[in-house]
C-alpha positions in Angstrom: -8.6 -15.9 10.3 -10.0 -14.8 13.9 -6.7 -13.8 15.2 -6.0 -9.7 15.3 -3.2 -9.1 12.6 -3.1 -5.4 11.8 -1.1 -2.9 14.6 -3.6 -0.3 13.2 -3.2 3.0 14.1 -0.4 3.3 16.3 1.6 1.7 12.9 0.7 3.3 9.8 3.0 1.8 7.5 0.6 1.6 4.7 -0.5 4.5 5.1 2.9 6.4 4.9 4.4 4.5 2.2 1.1 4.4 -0.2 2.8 6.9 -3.2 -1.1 7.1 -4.0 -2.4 8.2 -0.2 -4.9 5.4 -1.0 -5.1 4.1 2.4 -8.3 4.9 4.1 -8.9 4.5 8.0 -9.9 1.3 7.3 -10.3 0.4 3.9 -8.8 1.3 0.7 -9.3 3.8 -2.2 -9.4 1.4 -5.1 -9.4 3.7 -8.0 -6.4 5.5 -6.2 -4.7 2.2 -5.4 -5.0 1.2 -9.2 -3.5 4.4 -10.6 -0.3 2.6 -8.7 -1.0 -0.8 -8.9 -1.5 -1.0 -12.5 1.0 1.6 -13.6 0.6 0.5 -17.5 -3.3 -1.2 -17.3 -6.5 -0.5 -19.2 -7.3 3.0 -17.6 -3.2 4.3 -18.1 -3.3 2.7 -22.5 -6.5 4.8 -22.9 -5.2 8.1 -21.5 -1.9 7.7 -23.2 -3.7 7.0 -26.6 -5.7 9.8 -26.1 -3.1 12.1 -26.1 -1.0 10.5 -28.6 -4.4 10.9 -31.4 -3.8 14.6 -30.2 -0.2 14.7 -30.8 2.0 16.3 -33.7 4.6 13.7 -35.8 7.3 15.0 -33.4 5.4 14.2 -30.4 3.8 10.5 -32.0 7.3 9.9 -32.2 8.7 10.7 -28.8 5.4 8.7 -27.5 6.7 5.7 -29.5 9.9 5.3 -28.1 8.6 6.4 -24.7 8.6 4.5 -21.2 5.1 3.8 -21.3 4.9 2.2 -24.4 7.9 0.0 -23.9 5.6 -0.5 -20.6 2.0 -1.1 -22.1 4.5 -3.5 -24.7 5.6 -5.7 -21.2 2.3 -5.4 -19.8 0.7 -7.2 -23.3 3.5 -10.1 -23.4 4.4 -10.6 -19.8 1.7 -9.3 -17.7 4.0 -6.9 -16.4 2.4 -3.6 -14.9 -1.1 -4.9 -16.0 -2.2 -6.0 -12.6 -1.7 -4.9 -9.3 2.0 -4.7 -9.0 2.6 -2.4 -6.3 3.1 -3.9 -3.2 4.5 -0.9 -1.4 1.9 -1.3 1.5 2.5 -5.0 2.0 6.5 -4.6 1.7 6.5 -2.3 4.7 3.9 -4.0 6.8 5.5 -5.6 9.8 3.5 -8.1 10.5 4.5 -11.8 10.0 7.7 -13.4 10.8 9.0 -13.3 7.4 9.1 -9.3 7.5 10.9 -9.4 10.5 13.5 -12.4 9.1 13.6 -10.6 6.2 12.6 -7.3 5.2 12.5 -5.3 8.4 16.7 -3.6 7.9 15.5 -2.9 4.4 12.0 -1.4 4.9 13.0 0.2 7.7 12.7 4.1 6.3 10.1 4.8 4.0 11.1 7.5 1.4 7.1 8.3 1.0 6.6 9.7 4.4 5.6 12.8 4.9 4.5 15.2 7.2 0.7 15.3 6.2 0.4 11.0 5.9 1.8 11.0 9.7 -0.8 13.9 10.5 -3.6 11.9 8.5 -2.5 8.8 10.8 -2.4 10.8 14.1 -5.7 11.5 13.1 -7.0 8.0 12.6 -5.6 6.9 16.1 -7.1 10.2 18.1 -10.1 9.5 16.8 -10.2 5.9 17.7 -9.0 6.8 20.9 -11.9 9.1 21.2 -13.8 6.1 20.5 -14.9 6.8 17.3 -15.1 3.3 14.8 -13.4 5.3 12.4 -14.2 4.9 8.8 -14.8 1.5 7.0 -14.3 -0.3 9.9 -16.9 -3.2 9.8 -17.9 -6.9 11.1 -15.6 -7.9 7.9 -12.7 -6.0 8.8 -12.6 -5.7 12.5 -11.0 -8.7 12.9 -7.6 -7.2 11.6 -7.0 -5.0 14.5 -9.8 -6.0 17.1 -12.6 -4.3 18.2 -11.0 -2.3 20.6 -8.0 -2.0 18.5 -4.4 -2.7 18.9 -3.6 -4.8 22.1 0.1 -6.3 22.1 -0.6 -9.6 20.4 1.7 -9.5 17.3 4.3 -7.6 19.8 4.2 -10.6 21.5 4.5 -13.1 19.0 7.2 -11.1 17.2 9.5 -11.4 20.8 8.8 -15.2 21.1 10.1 -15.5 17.5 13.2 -13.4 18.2 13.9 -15.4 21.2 13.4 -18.8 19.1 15.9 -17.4 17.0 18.3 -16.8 19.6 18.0 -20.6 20.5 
């Protein structure tokens, strides 16, 4: 891939919608990401049986009818919740022609906005403005929004595929 792909900045999708605030400037929080991403994985079973050693009968019992242990249950048969299975940051990113076809009326509000991820994301963009690299960004990952960041091109490819469907 050579080809900018990410609005950066001036977006911030991902960063509004992450329930985890696990997007970075230009990278991403893994341990933060996880905590999401694998709502009923290795990290969540330990913590959960941790607390159920510590528990009384009553409590044991609640635990053993709970949502996270019909959860860990699904996650052991059907790989459900085990591995990275939320794609909240990839369901609101516009980019691509099948977001637009399909997802844009339905992603368009994000209930996980608030005021401090717009703030953080105002922040990112002043500061590449300012002409500061920002955080993360690399040879590996400049690619995504160009080295001088966001310049029209998915703007422009998203018009010529609203035109062709027109046709």
């Amino acid at each position: 891939m050579t080809e900018q792909v990410c609005i950066g900045e001036t977006c911030s999708r991902c960063l509004h919608s992450c329930p985890t605030d696990a997007v970075l400037h230009f990278g991403l929080d893994k341990r933060d990401c996880a905590r999401a991403a694998q709502e009923f994985g290795f990290s969540t079973i330990l913590q959960f049986f941790e607390q159920f050693v510590a528990a009384d009968r009553a409590g044991k019992s609640a635990m053993m009818s709970s949502r996270d242990m019909f959860g860990f249950w699904q996650g052991l048969l059907r790989v459900v919740g085990s591995f990275g299975d939320c794609p909240r940051c990839l369901a609101v990113c516009p980019v691509g022609f099948d977001y637009h076809a399909h997802l844009a009326d339905h992603q368009r509000t994000i209930p996980e906005k608030t005021a401090e991820k717009v703030a953080k994301g105002r922040a990112y963009l002043d500061a590449r403005r300012n002409g500061s690299p920002g955080d993360g960004l690399n040879s590996w990952n400049v690619r995504w929004v160009g080295p001088e960041g966001y310049q029209g091109l998915v703007a422009r490819q998203l018009q010529a595929f609203r035109d062709a469907k027109k046709r």
